[in-house]
C-alpha positions as CSV (number, residue, x, y, z in Angstrom):
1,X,106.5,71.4,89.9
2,X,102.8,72.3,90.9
3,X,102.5,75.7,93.6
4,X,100.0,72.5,95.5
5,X,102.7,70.9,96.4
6,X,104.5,71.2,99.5
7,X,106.9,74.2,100.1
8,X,109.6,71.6,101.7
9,X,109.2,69.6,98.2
10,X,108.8,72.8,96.1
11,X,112.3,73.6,97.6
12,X,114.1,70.2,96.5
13,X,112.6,70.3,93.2
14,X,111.1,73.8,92.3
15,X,113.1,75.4,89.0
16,X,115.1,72.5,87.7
17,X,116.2,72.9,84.7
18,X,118.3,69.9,83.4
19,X,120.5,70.0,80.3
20,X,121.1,67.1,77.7
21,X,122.7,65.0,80.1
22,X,120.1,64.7,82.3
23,X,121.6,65.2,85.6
24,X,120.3,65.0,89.3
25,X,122.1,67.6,90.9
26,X,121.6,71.7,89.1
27,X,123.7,71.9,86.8
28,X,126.2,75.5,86.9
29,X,126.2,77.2,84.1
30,X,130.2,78.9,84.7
31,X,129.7,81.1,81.4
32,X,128.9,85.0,81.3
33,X,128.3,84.5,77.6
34,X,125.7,82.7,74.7
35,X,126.7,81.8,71.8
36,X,123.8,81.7,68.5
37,X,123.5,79.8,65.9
38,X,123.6,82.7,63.1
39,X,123.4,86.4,63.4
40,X,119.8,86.5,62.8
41,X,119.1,85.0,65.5
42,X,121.4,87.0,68.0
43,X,119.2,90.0,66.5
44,X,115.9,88.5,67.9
45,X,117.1,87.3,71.2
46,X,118.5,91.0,71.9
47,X,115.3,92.5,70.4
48,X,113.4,90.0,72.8
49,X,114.3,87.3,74.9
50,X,112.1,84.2,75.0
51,X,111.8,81.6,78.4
52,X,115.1,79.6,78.8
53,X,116.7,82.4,76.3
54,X,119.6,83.8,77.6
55,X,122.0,86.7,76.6
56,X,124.6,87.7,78.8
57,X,125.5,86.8,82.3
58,X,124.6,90.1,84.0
59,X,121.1,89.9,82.6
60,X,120.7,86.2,83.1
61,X,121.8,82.9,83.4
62,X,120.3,79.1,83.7
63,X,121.6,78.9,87.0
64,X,120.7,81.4,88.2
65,X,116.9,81.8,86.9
66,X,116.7,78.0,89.0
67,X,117.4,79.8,91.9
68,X,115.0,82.9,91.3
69,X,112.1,80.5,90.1
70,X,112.9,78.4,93.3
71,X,112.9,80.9,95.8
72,X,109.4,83.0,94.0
73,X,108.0,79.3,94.7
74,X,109.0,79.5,98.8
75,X,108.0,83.0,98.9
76,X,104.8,82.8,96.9
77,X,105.9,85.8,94.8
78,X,105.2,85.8,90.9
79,X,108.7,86.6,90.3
80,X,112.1,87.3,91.7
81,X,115.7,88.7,91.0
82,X,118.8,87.4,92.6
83,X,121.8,89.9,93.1
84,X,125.2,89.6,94.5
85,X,124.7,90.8,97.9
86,X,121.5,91.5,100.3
87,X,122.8,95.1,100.3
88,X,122.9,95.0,96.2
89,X,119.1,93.5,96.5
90,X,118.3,96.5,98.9
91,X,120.1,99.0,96.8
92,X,118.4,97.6,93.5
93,X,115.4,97.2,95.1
94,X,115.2,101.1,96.2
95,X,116.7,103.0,93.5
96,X,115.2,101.0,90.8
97,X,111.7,102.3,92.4
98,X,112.8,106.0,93.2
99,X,113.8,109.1,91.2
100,X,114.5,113.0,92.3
101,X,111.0,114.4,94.3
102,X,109.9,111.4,95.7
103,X,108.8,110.8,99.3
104,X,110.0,107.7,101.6
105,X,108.4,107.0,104.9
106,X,110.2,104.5,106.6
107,X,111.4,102.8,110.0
108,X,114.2,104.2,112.1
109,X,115.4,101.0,113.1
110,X,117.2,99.5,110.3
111,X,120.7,97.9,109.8
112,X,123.2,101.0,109.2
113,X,124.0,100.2,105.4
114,X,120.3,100.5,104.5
115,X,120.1,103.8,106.7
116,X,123.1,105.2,104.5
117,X,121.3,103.9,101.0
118,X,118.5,105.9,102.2
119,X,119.8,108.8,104.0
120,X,122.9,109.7,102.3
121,X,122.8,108.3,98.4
122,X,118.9,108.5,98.1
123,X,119.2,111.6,99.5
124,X,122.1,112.6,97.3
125,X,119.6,112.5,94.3
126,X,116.4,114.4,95.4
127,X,114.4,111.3,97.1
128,X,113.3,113.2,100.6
129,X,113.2,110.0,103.2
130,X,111.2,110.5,106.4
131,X,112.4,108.4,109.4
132,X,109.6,107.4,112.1
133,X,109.3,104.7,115.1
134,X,108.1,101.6,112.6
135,X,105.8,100.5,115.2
136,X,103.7,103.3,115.9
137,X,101.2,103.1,113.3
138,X,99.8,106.6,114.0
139,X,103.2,107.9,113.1
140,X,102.8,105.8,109.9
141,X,99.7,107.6,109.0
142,X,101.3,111.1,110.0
143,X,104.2,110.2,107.9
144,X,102.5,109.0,105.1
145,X,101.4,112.0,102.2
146,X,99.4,111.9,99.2
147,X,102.7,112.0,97.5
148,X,104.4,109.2,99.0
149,X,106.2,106.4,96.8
150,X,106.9,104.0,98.8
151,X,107.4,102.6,102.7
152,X,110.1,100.4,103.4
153,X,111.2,98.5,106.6
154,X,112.1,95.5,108.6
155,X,109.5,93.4,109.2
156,X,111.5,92.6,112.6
157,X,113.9,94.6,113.0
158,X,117.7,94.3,113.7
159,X,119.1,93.7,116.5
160,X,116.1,94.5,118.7
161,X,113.5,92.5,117.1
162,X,110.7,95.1,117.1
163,X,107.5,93.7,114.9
164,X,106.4,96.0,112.9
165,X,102.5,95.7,111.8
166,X,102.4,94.5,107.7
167,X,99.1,94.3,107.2
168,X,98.3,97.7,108.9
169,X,101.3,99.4,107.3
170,X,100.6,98.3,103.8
171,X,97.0,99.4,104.3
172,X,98.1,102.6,104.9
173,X,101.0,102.9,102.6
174,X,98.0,101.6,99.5
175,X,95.5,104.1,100.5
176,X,98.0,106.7,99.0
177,X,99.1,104.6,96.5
178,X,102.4,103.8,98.3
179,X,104.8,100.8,97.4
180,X,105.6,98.5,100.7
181,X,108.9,97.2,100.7
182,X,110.6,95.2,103.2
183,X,113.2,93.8,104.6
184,X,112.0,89.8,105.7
185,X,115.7,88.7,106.9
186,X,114.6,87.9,110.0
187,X,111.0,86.3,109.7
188,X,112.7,84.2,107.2
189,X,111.7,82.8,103.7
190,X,110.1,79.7,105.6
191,X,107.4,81.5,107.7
192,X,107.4,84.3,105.7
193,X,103.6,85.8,104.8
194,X,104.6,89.4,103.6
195,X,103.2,89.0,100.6
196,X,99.7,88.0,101.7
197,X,99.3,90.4,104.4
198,X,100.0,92.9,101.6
199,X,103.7,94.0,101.4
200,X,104.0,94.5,97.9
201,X,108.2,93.7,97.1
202,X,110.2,91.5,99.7
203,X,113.9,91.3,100.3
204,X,116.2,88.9,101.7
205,X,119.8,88.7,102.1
206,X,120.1,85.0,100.7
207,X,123.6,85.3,102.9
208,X,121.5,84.5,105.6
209,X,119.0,81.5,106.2
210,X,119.1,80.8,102.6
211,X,122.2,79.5,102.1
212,X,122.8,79.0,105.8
213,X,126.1,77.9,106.1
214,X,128.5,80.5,106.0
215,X,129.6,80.1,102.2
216,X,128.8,83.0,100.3
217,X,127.2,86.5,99.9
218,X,123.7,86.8,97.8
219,X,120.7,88.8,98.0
220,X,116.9,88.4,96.3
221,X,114.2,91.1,95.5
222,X,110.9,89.4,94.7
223,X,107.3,90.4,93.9
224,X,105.2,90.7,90.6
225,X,106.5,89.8,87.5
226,X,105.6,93.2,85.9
227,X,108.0,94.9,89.0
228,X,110.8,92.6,88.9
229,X,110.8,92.4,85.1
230,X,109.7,96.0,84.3
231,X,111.8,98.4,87.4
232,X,114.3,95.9,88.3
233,X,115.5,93.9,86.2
234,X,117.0,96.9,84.2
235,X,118.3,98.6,86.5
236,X,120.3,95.4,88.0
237,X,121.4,94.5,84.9
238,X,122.9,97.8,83.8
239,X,124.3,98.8,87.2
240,X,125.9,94.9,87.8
241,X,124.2,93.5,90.9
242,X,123.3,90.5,89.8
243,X,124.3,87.1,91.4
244,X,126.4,84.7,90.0
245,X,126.3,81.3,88.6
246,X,128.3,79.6,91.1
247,X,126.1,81.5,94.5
248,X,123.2,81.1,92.8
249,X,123.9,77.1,92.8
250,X,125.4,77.3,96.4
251,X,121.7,78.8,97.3
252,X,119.9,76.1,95.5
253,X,121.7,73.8,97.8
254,X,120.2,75.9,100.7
255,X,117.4,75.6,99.7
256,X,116.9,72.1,99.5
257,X,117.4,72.4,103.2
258,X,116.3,75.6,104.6
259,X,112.9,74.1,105.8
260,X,114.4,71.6,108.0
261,X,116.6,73.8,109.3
262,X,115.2,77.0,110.1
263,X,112.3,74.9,111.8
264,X,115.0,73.0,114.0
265,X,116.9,76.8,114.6
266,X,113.7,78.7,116.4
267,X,112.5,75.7,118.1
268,X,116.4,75.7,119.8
269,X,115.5,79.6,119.8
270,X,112.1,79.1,121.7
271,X,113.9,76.6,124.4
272,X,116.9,79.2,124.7
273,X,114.7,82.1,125.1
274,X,112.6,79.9,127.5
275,X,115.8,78.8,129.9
276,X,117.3,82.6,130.0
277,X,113.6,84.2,130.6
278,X,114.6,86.3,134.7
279,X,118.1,85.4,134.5
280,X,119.8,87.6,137.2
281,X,122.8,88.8,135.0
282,X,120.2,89.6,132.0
283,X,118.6,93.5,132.0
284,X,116.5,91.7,129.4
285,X,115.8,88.8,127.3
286,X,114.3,89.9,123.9
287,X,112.3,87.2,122.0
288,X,109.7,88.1,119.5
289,X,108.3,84.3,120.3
290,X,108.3,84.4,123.7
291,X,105.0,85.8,125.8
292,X,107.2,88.3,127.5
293,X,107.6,90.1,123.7
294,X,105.6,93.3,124.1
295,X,104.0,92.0,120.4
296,X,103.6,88.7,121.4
297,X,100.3,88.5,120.1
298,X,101.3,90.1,116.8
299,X,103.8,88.1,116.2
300,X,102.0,85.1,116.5
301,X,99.5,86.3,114.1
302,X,102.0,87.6,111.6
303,X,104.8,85.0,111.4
304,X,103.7,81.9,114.3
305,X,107.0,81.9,115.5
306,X,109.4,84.1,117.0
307,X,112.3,83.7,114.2
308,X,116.0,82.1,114.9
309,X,117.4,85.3,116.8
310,X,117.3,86.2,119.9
311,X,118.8,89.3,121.9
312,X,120.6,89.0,125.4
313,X,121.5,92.7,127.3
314,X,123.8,92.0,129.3
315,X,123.8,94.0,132.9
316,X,127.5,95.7,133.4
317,X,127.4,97.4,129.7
318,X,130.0,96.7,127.2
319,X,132.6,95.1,130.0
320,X,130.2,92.6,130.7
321,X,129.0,92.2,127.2
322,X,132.9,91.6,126.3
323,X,133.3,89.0,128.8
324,X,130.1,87.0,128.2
325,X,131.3,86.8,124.7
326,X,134.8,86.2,125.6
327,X,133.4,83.2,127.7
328,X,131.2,81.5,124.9
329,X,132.8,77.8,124.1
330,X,130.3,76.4,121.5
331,X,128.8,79.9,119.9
332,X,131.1,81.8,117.7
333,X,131.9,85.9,118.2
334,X,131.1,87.0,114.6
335,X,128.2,89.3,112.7
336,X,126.4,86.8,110.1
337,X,123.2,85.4,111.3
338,X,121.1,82.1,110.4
339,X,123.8,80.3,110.1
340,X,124.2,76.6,111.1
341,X,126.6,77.7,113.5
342,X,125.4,79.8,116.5
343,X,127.0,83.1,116.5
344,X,126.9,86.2,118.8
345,X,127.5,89.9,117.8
346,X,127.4,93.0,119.8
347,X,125.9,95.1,117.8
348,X,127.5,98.9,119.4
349,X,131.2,98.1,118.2
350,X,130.0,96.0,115.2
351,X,127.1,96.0,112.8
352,X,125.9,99.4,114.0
353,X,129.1,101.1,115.5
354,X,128.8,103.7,112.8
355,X,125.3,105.1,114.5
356,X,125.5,108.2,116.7
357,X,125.5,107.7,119.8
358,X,121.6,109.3,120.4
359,X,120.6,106.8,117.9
360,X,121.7,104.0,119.3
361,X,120.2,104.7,122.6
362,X,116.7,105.7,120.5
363,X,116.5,102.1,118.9
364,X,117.9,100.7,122.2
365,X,121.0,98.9,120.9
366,X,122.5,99.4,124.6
367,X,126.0,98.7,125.5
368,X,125.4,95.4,126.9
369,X,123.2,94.4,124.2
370,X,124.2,90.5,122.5
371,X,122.3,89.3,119.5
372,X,122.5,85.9,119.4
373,X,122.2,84.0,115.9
374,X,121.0,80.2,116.8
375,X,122.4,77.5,115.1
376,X,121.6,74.2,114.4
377,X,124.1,73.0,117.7
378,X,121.4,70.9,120.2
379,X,119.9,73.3,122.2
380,X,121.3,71.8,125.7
381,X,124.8,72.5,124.5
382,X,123.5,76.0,123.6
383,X,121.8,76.5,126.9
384,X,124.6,75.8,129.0
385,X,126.7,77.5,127.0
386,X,124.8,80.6,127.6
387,X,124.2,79.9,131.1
388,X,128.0,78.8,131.5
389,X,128.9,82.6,130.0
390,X,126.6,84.5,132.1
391,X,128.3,82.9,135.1
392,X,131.3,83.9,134.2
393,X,130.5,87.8,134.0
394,X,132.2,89.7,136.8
395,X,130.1,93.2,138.1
């Protein structure tokens, strides 16, 4: 599979790795062990493991290196580790990277488990973390020391879908000799350009758009071969992250269709966001795609589109929030996102109940505030749905 070839075609064939029977479909590898041919041998492959050599399930498997070779081709990354979770890619991703002294800058608004991860067990162990508004690039540079070790956030962020600045970030973060690390949930593998605008290590939670269908949890950190490989591939494989064979197959499935539909999700998104644009029961209509996104014109230059998510406050607070939700017929009330079915989640009593109060108000998840996953449903249905909920809201 030549990198020349099309990322849609990359994704259907990209990896393979067939076994003596030759079949069409990946084969799963179910095992967690190897077995060797004589003890000699054993020896070598723990003193050094070669290409298609494998060891132990927790440090590898056929399956799963499909999937990892797969997704680096998607992503354009040299390399990439899969784990069992996006949290498990965060965690590994962090504190594979960071040790006791070390200096974090990163973005306030971030989903609350990576806030805890970087707060509380980060700093638990010495790593001092420094929390600033991700899209003010002056407080970037203010932030940013001579001993920093690395900047991490959402490249949009969750649920509010602020756009943070890449290629100015990472400038900033490389000048000191700082690692950039983010979060790409949102911009999605398929539009993804993190890499080239200079983020140096990229995580996704494979839960997400990559498998795309509600089936199981998975996470991937990629970037150069000498980071995965070198920083964290031991620490995953001694701490027991790591994803297994049966996900990692489910994900290669997703991936064989992820182009098609995270295209056909934001251009739904783009026609939803364009029908709901004023609405009289709406405070606001949050689209990163749309021209009323405050970076509009950043977004376009960063991602071209304006992702699969959009965010609906809802005037009347929570009450009104509750009932618009209670009212939805074709969108489900639950807290995944890019998933084939639409789903809506209010954020305050869900994903980031746990924030203070102060803090939620900061990163404006208000009371009324919907994010709204969009599936692959036709977008008419979606619209009125929407429309049909709105209506239906009582002041």
């Amino acid at each position: 599979m030549t990198k020349s070839m099309n990322k849609r075609t990359q994704m259907v064939h990209g990896g393979t790795r067939r076994s003596q029977y030759n079949e069409v479909s990946e084969a799963i590898f179910l095992t967690q062990g190897f077995v060797y041919d004589t003890a000699e041998q054993a020896e070598a492959r723990f003193l050094k493991t070669g290409e298609d050599e494998f060891i132990y399930a927790r440090y590898g498997n056929p399956t799963v290196a499909m999937f990892e070779e797969r997704i680096a081709l998607l992503e354009g990354a040299e390399d990439a580790f899969a784990t069992a979770s996006g949290m498990a890619a965060i965690n590994g991703a962090l504190c594979s990277a960071l040790k006791a002294g070390d200096h974090v800058v990163a973005a306030r608004a971030l989903f609350g488990s990576c806030l805890y991860i970087l707060q509380d067990i980060l700093g638990r162990y010495g790593v001092e973390v420094t929390l600033i508004d991700g899209t003010d690039l002056d407080q970037w540079r203010d932030a940013v020391r001579p001993d920093t070790k690395l900047c991490f956030f959402e490249t949009i962020s969750n649920p509010t879908l602020e756009v943070i600045d890449v290629k100015a970030v990472s400038e900033i973060a490389h000048a000191v000799g700082a690692l950039v690390m983010v979060d790409n949930v949102f911009a999605t593998p398929v539009y993804s350009r993190a890499l080239e605008l200079g983020a140096d290590v990229v995580i996704y939670s494979a839960t997400k758009h990559i498998d795309g269908q509600g089936r199981t949890l998975g996470g991937v950190i990629l970037g150069t071969r000498e980071f995965i490989r070198g920083t964290v591939e031991p620490y995953m494989k001694h701490t027991g992250g790591s994803m297994s064979p049966f996900t990692a197959w489910v994900m290669l499935k997703g991936l064989e269709t992820i182009d098609l539909r995270v295209r056909a999700q934001v251009d739904t998104a783009e026609k939803i966001a364009d029908a709901v644009q004023g609405h009289a029961g709406l405070n606001r209509a949050i689209y990163p795609g749309h021209a009323s996104h405050p970076q509009f014109d950043l977004v376009q230059d960063q991602i071209g589109t304006g992702g699969t998510v959009l965010a609906l406050d809802i005037k009347g607070g929570q009450a009104a929030a509750f009932q618009f939700l209670n009212a939805l017929t074709v969108a489900l009330i639950s807290n995944n996102l890019g998933d084939a079915k639409s789903i809506a989640t209010h954020p305050a009593t869900t994903t980031h109940q746990r924030l203070p109060e102060e803090q939620k108000r900061a990163l404006g998840i208000t009371p009324g505030l919907i994010r709204f996953s969009v599936g692959l449903e036709h977008a008419d249905d979606l619209i009125n749905d929407i429309l049909h909920a709105l209506s239906r809201v009582k002041e």
